[in-house]
C-alpha beads as a LAMMPS data file, in Angstrom:
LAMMPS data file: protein, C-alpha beads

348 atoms
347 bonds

1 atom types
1 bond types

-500.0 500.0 xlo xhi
-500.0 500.0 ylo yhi
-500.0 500.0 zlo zhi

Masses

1 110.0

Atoms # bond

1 1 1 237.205 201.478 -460.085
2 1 1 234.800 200.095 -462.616
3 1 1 231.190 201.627 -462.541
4 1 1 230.648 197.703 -463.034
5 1 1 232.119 196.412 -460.048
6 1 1 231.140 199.587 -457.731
7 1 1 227.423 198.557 -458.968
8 1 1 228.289 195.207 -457.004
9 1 1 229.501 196.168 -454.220
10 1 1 227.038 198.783 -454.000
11 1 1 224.365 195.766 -454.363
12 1 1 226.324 194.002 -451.915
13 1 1 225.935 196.269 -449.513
14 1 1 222.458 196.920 -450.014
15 1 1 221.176 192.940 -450.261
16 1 1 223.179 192.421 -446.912
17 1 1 221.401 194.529 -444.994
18 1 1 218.030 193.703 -446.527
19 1 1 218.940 189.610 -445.593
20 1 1 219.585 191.173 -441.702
21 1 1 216.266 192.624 -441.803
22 1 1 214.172 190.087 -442.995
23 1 1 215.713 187.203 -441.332
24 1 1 214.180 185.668 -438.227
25 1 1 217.349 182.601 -438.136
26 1 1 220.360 184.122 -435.969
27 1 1 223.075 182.886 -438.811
28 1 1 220.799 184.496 -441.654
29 1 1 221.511 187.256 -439.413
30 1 1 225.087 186.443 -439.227
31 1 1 225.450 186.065 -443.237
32 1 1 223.845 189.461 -443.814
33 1 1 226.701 191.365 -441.420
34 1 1 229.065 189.309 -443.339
35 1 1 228.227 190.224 -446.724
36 1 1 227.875 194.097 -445.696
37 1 1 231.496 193.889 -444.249
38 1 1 233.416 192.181 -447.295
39 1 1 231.141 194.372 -449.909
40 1 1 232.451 197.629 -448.254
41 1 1 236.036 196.378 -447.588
42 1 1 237.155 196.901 -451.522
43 1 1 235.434 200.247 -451.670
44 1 1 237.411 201.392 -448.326
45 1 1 240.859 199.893 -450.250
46 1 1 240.185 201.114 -453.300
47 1 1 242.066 203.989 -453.959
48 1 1 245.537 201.972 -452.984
49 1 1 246.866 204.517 -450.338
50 1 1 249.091 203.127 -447.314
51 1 1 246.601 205.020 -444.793
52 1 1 243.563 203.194 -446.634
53 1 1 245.119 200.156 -446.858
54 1 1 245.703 200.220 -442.548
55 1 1 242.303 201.736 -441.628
56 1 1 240.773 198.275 -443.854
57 1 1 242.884 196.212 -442.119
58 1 1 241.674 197.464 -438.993
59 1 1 238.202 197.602 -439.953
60 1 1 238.038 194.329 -441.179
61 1 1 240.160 192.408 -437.566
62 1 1 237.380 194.459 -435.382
63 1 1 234.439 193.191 -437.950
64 1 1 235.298 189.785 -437.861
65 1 1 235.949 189.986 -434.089
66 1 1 232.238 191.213 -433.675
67 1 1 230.853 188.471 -436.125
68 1 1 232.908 185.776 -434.597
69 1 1 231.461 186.848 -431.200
70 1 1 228.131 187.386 -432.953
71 1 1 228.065 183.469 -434.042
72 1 1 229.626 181.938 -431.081
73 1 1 226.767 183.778 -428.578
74 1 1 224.008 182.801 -431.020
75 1 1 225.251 178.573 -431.136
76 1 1 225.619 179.520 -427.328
77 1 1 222.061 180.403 -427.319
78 1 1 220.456 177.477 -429.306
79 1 1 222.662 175.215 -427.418
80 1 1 220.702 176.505 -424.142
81 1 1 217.453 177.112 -425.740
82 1 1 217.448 174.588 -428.238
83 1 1 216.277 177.732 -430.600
84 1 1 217.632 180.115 -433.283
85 1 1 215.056 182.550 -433.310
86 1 1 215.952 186.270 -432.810
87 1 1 213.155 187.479 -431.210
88 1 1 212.907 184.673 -429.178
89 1 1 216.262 185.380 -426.664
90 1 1 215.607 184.092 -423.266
91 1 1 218.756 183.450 -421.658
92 1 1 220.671 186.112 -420.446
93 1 1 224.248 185.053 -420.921
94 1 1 223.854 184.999 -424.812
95 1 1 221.929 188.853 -424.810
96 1 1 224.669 190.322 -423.170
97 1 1 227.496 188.640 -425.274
98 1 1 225.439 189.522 -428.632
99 1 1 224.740 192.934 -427.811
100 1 1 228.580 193.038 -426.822
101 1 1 229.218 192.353 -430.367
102 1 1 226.829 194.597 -431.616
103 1 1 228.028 197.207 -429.635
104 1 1 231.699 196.670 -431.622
105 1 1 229.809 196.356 -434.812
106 1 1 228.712 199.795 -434.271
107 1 1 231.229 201.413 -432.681
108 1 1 229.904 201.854 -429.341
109 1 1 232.004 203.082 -425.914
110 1 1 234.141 200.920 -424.587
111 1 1 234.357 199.483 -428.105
112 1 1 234.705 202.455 -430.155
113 1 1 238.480 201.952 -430.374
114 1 1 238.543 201.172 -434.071
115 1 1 235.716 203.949 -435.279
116 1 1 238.137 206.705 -435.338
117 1 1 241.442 205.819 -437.132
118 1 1 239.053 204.214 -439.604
119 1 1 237.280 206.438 -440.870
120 1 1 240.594 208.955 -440.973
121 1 1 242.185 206.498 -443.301
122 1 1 238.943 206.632 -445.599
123 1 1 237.883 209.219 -447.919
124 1 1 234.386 210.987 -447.371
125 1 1 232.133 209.360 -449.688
126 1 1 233.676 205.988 -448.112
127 1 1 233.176 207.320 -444.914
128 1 1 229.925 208.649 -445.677
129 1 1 228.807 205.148 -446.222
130 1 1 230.656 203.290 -443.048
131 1 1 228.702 205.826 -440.900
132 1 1 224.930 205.963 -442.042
133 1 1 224.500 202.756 -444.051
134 1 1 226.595 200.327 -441.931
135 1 1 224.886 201.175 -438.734
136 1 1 221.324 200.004 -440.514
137 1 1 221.886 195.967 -440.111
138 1 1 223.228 196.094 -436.376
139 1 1 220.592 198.165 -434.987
140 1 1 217.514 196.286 -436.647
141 1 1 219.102 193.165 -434.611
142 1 1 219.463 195.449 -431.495
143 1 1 215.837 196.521 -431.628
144 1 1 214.622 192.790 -432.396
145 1 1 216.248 191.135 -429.319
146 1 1 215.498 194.287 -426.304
147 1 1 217.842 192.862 -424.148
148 1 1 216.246 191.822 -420.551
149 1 1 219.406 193.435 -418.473
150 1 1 219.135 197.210 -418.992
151 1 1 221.849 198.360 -417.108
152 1 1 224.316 197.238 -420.125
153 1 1 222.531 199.269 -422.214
154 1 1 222.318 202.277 -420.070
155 1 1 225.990 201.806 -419.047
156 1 1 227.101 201.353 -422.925
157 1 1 225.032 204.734 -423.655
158 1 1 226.238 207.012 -421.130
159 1 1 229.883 205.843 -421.942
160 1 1 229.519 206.655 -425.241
161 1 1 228.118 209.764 -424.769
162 1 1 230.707 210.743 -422.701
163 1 1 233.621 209.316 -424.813
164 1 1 231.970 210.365 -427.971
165 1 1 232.179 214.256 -426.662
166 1 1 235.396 214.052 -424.579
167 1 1 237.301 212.801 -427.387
168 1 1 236.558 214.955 -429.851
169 1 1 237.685 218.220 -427.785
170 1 1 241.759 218.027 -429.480
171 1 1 240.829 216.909 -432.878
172 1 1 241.645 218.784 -435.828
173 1 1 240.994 216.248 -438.192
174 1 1 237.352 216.067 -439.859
175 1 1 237.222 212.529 -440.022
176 1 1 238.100 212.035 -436.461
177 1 1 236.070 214.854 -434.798
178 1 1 232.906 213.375 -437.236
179 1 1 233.754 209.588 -435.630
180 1 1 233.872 210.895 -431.800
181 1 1 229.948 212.597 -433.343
182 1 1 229.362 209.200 -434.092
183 1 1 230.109 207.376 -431.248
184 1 1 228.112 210.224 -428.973
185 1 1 224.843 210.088 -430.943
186 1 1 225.086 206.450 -430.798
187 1 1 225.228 206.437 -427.027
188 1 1 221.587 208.724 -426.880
189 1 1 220.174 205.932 -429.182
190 1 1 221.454 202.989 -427.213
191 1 1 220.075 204.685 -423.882
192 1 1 216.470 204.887 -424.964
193 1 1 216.545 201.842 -427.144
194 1 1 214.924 199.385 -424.040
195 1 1 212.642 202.442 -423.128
196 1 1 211.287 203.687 -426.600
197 1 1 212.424 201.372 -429.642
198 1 1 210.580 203.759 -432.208
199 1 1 212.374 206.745 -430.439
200 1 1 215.526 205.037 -431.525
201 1 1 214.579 204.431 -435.013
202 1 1 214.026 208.644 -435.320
203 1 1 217.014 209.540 -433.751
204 1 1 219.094 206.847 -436.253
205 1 1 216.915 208.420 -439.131
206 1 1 217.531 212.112 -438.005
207 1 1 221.556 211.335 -437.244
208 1 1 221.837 210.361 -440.912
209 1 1 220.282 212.982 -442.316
210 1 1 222.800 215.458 -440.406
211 1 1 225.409 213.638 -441.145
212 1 1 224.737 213.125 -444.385
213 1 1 224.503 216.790 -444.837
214 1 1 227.931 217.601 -443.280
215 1 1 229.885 215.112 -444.880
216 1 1 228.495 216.601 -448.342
217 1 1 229.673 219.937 -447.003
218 1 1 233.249 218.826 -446.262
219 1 1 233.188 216.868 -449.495
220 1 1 232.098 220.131 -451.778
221 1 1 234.802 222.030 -449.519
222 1 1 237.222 218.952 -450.105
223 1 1 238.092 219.671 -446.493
224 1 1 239.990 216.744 -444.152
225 1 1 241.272 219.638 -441.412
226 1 1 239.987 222.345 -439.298
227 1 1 242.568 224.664 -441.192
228 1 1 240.920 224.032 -445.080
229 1 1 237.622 224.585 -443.148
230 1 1 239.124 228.204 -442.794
231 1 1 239.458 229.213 -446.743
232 1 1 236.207 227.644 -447.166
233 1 1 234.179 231.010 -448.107
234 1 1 235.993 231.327 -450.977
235 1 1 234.792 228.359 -452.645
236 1 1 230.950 228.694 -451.299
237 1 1 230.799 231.579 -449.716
238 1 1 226.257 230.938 -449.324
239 1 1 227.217 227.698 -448.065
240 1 1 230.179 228.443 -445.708
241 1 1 227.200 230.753 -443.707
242 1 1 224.918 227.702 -443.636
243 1 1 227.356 225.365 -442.466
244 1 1 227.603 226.246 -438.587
245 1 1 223.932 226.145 -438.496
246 1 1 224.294 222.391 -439.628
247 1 1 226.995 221.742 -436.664
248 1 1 225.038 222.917 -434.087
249 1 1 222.258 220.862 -435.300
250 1 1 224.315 217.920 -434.946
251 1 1 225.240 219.156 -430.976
252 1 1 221.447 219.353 -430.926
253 1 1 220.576 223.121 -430.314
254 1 1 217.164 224.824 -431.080
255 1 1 215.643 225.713 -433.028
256 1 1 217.429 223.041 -435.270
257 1 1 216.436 219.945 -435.999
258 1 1 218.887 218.212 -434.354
259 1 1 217.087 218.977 -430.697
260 1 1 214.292 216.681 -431.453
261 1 1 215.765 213.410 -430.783
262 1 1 217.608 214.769 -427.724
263 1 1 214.634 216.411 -426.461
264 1 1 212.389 213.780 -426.660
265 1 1 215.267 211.319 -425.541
266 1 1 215.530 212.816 -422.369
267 1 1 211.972 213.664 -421.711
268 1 1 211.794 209.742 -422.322
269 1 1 214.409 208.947 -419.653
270 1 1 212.377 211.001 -416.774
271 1 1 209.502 208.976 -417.243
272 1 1 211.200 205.875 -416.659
273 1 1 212.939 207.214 -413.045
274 1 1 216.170 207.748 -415.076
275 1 1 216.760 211.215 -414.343
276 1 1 219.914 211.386 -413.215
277 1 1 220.965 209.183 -416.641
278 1 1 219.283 212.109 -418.237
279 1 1 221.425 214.685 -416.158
280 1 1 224.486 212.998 -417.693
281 1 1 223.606 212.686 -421.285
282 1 1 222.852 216.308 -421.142
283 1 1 225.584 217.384 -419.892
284 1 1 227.951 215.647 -422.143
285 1 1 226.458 217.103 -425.053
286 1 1 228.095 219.646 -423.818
287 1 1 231.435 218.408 -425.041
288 1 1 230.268 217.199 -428.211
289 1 1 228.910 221.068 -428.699
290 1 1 232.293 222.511 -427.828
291 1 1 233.842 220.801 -430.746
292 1 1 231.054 221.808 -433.309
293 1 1 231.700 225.542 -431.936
294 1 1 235.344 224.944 -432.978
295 1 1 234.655 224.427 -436.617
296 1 1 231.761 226.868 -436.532
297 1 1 234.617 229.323 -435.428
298 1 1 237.369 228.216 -438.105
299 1 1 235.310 228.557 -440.946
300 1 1 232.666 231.438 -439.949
301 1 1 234.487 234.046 -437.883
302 1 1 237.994 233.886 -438.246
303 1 1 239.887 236.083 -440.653
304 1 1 239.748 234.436 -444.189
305 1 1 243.043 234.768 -446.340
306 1 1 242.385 237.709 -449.048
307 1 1 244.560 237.111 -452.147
308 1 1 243.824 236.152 -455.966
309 1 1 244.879 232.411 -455.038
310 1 1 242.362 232.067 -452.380
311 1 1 239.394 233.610 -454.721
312 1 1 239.934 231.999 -457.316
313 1 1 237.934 228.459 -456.809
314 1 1 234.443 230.963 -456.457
315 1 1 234.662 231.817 -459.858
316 1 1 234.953 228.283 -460.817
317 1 1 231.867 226.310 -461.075
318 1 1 232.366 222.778 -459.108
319 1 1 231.085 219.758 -461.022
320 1 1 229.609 218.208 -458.007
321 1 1 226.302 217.372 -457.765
322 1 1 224.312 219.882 -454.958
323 1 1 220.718 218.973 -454.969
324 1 1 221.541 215.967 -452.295
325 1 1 223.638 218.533 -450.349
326 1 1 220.402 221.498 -450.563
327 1 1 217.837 218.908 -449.453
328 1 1 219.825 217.175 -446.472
329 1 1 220.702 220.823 -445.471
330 1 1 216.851 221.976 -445.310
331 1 1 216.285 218.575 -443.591
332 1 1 219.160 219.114 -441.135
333 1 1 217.926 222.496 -440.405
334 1 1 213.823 222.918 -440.379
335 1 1 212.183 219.716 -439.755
336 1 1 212.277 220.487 -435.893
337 1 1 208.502 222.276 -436.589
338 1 1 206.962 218.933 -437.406
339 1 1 207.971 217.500 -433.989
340 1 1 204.175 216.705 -432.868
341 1 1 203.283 215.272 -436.308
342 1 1 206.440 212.816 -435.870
343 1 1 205.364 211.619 -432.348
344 1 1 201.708 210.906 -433.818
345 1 1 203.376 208.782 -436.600
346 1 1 205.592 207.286 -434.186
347 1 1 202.974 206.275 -431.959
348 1 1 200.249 204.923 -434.220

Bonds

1 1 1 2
2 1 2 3
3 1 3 4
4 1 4 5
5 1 5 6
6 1 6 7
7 1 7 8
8 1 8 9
9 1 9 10
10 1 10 11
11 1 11 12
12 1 12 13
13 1 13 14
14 1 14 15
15 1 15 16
16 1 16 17
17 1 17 18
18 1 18 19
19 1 19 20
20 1 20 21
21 1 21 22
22 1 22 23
23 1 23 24
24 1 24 25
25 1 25 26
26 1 26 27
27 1 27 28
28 1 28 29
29 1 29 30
30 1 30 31
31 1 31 32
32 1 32 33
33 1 33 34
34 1 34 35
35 1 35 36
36 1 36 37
37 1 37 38
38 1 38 39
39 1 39 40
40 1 40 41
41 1 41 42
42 1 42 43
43 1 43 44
44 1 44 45
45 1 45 46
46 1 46 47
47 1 47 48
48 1 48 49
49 1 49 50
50 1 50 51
51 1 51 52
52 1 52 53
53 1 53 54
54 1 54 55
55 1 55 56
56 1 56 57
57 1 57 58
58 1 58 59
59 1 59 60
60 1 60 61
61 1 61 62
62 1 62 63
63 1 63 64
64 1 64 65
65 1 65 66
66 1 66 67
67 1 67 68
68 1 68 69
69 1 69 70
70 1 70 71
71 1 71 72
72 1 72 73
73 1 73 74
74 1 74 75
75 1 75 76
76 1 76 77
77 1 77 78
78 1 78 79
79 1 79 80
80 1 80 81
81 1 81 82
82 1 82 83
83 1 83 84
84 1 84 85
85 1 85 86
86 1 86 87
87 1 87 88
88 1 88 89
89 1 89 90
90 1 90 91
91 1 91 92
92 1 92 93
93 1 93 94
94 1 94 95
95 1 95 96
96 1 96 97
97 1 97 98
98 1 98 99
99 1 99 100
100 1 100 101
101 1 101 102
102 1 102 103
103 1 103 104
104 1 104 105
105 1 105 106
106 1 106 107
107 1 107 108
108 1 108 109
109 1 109 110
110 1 110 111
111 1 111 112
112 1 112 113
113 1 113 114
114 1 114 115
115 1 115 116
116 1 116 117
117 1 117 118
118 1 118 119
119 1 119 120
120 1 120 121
121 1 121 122
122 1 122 123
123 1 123 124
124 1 124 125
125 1 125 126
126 1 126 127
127 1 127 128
128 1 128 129
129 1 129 130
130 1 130 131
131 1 131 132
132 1 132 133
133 1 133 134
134 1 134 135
135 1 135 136
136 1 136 137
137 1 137 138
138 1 138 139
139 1 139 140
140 1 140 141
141 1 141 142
142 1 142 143
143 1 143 144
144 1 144 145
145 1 145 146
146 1 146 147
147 1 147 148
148 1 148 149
149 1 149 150
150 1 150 151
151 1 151 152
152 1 152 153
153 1 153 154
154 1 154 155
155 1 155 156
156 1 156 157
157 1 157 158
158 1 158 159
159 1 159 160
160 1 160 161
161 1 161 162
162 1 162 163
163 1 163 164
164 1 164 165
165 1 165 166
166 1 166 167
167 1 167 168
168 1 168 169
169 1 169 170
170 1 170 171
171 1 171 172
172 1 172 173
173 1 173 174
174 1 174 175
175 1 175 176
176 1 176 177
177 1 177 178
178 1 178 179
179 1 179 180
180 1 180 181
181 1 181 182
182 1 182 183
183 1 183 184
184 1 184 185
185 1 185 186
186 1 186 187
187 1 187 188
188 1 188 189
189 1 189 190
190 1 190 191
191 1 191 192
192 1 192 193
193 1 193 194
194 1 194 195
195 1 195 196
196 1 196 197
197 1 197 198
198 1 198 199
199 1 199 200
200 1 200 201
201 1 201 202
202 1 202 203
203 1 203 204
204 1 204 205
205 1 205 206
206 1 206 207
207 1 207 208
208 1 208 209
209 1 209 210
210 1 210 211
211 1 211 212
212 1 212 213
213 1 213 214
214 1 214 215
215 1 215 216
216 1 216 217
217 1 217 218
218 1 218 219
219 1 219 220
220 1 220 221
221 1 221 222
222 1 222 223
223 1 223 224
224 1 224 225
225 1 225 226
226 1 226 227
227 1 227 228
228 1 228 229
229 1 229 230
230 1 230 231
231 1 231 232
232 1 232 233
233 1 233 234
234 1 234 235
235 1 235 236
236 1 236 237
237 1 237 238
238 1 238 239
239 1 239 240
240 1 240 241
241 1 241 242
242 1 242 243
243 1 243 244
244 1 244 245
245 1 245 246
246 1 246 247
247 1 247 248
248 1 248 249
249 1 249 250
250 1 250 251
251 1 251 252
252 1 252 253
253 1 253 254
254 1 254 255
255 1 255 256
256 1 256 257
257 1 257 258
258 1 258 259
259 1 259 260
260 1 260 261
261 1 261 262
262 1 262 263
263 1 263 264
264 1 264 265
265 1 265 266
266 1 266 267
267 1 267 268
268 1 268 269
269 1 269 270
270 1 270 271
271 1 271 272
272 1 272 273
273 1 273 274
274 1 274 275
275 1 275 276
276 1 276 277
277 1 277 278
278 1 278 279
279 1 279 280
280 1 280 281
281 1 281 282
282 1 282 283
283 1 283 284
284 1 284 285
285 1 285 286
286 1 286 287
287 1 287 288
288 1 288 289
289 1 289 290
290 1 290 291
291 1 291 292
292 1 292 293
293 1 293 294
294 1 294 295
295 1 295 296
296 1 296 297
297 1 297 298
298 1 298 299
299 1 299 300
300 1 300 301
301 1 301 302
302 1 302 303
303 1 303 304
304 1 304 305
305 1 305 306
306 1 306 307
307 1 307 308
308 1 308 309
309 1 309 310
310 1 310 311
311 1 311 312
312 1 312 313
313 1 313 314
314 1 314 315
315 1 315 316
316 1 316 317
317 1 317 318
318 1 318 319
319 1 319 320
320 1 320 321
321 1 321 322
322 1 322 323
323 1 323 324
324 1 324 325
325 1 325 326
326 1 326 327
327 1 327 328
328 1 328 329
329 1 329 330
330 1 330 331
331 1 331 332
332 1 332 333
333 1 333 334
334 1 334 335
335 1 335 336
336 1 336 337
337 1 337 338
338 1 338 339
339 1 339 340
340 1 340 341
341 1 341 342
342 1 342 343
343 1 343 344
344 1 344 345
345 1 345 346
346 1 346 347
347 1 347 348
């Protein structure tokens, strides 16, 4: 593709999210999702495979479903209210159908369907993108309108963390195992959303940060499977010892970063009566720890293959670029220190 026309889409991308978040008008809203959907569509088609081809397809029918859904509950809403302002949202009928569609946007549990075989059809720069930066517009809209009936939210959150862990236990595929991730750490941020809005916002911000760290790690690797995870030390043998310190930050285990959220997540959910909610979430990260424990295993202490061919890529330097990867990493795997100093900034 032409560094040209990437630059475009790439602006797309960025302009529609920045209309979502500015506007107060429900189809400003509405033509900011759109834009972000059709900018990344070429970039997810781009590189002409069959598999590529199908997972844009797919994203693109689930999309349009949402946005469709999206429009028809906000003329549902003005047509009751007589108004199209977001922050505004009254009636209850429209709130539950537009966080419905938000919920698809996203990729949350029951709706999660299409997150998976996706983002295996993608490669992981593409996917990189389709699960940090596509989340942004959706989730400034779900924070604006804190929908009155909280038992959706609650019930879409525990789902999802439940799915989101359960169905990555028989992956072997990256991709998919990195999309169940997804789905689960969306469920913790949907379940405190009503309770703590700025909670949500440092979860989103700390899930990106780990995941942008582990997809740069499978990218240097150029790993799609559990089994390439394996030869791994080979090619960075410094990172490859890192790496399951990363995972388990994403299943949220101290003393890595990724416990924050989770920690102050559920600590947020006692104080609202909500403790067996709590109980549940907890227990289904769990799952979603099993299957970072898998990988952890594959590439850290299983028997690496020990012939010329296999050590050959660590003499070669790789031509990617590693200071994104080194600073994600230190993110992803100290920042749990500055806990208290978050919470002050979060409450001023």
């Amino acid at each position: 593709m032409s560094p040209y026309i990437l630059a475009t889409f790439l602006f797309g991308l960025g302009l529609g999210t920045t209309i979502t978040f500015a506007s107060s008008h429900w189809l400003l809203a509405w033509m900011g999702l759109e834009m972000n959907t059709l900018a990344i569509i070429p970039l997810m088609a781009q590189h002409h495979h069959p598999r590529a081809v199908e997972a844009t397809i797919k994203y693109f029918l689930a999309q349009a479903t949402a946005a469709a859904m999206l429009l028809f509950a906000s003329a549902t809403n003005a047509w009751l209210t007589g108004q199209w302002d977001i922050q505004q949202m009254s009636h209850p009928v429209p709130i539950a159908m537009i966080t419905i569609a938000l919920a698809l946007k996203i990729g949350l549990a029951p709706m999660h369907s299409w997150l998976p075989e996706v983002l295996q059809g993608l490669d992981l720069t593409t996917g990189l993108i389709l699960s940090t930066w596509q989340k942004l517009a959706p989730f400034a809209l779900l924070l604006q309108i804190q929908p009155a009936n909280s038992m959706i939210l609650v019930i879409l959150g525990l789902t999802s963390t439940l799915v989101g862990g359960w169905g990555g236990l028989n992956q072997t595929q990256l991709r998919k195992i990195l999309a169940y991730s997804s789905v689960a750490h969306l469920g913790w941020m949907i379940l405190v959303l009503q309770f703590s809005p700025s909670l949500t916002f440092l979860a989103l911000l700390t899930y990106f940060v780990m995941t942008l760290s582990t997809f740069l790690v499978f990218k240097l690797n150029k790993a799609t499977n559990i089994n390439t995870l394996a030869i791994s030390w080979a090619k960075t043998p410094v990172l490859t010892s890192l790496t399951p310190l990363v995972l388990l930050s994403l299943g949220g285990l101290p003393p890595l970063t990724g416990f924050m959220p989770k920690w102050l997540i559920l600590q947020e959910l006692t104080k609202h009566d909500l403790a067996p909610a709590a109980t549940i979430a907890a227990l289904t990260a769990l799952l979603s720890l099993y299957f970072y424990l898998r990988l952890s295993y594959a590439m850290t202490l299983t028997m690496s293959p020990n012939n010329l061919a296999g050590t050959t890529p660590w003499r070669l330097p790789s031509p990617q670029l590693a200071l994104p990867l080194a600073i994600s990493t230190t993110a992803t795997l100290s920042l749990l220190p500055l806990t208290p100093a978050t919470i002050t900034l979060l409450t001023l």
